[in-house]
C-alpha positions in Angstrom: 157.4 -9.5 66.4 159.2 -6.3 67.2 157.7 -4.1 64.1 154.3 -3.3 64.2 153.5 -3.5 60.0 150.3 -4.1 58.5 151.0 -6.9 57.2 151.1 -8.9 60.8 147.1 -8.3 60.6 146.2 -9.4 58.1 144.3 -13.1 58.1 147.1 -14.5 55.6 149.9 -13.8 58.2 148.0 -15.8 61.1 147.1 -18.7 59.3 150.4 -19.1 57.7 152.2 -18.6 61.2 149.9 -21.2 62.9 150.9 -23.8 59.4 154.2 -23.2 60.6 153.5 -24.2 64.2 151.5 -26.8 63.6 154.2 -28.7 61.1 156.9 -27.9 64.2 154.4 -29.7 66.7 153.3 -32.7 64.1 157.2 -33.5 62.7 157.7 -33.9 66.1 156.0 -37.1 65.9 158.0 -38.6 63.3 160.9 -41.0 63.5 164.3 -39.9 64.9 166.3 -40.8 61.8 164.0 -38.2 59.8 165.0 -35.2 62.0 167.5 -34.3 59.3 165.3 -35.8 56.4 161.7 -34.8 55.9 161.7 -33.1 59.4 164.0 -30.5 58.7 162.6 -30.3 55.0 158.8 -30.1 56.2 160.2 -27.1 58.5 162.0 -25.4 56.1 159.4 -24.9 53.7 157.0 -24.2 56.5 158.9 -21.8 57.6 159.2 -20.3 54.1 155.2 -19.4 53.4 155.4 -17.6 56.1 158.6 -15.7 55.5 158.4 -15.0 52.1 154.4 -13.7 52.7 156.3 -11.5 55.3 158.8 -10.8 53.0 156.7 -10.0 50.1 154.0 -7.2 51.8 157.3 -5.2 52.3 157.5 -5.1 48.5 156.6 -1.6 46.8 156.1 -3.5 43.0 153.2 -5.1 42.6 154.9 -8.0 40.6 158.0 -8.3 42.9 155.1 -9.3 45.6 153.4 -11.5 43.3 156.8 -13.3 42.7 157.0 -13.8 46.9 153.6 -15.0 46.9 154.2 -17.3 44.5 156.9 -18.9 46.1 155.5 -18.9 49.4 152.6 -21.0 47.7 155.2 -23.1 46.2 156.8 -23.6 49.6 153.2 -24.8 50.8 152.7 -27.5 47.7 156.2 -28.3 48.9 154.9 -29.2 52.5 151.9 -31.1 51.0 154.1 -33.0 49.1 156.1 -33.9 51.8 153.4 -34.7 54.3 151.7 -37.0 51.5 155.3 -38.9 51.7 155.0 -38.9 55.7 151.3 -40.7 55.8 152.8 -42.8 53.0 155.6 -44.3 55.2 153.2 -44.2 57.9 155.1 -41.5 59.8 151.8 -39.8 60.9 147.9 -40.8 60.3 145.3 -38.9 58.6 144.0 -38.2 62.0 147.0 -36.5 63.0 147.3 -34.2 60.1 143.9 -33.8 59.4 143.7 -29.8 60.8 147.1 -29.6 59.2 145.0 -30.9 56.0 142.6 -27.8 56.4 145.1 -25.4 57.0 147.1 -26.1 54.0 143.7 -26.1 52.2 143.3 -22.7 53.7 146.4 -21.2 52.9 146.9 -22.3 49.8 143.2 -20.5 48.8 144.2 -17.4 50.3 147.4 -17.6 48.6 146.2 -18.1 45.2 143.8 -15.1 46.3 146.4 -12.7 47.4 148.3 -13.6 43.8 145.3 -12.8 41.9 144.6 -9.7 43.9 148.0 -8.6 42.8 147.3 -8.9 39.0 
């Protein structure tokens, strides 16, 4: 916000910062007795691709970045996970996280990308 790096132009930060507002605005939807169950869990790893991406571009090794990369992508198959438990309990419909659907699609590809660029 306040530093003006790089990384905050590239395509992976924006679509990884709009994931984590996106899973902010659709947990919101979800049952009160979740808020400190899959709510804050969906959040957290949300919030996680996005930090460790950050965190990772600041990383002079090549394979110290990979390693953030990778767990940022983790922290996305994390959220998946999570969301596939959320339609499952019928906490949200595949209406409601179908651009959510496409963005994980999205990040994960430009993930797995950015971790083979880094080879």
């Amino acid at each position: 916000m306040f530093l003006d790096l790089a990384h905050t132009k590239l395509d992976l930060y924006k679509i990884s910062h709009e994931l984590v507002l996106e899973c902010y605005q659709v947990t919101r939807l979800f049952p009160r007795e979740e808020k400190f169950g899959l709510v804050q869990q969906i959040r957290r790893a949300a919030l996680s691709v996005h930090l460790n991406f950050a965190e990772g571009c600041s990383r002079k090794s090549v394979n110290e970045r990979k390693r953030f990369f990778e767990i940022a992508r983790g922290s996305l198959i994390e959220v998946d996970a999570a969301f596939d438990i959320s339609h499952k309990l019928s906490y949200v419909t595949q209406d409601q996280i179908k651009g959510l659907g496409k963005m994980i699609v999205n990040n994960f590809k430009s993930f797995t990308a950015m971790i083979n660029h880094n080879e």
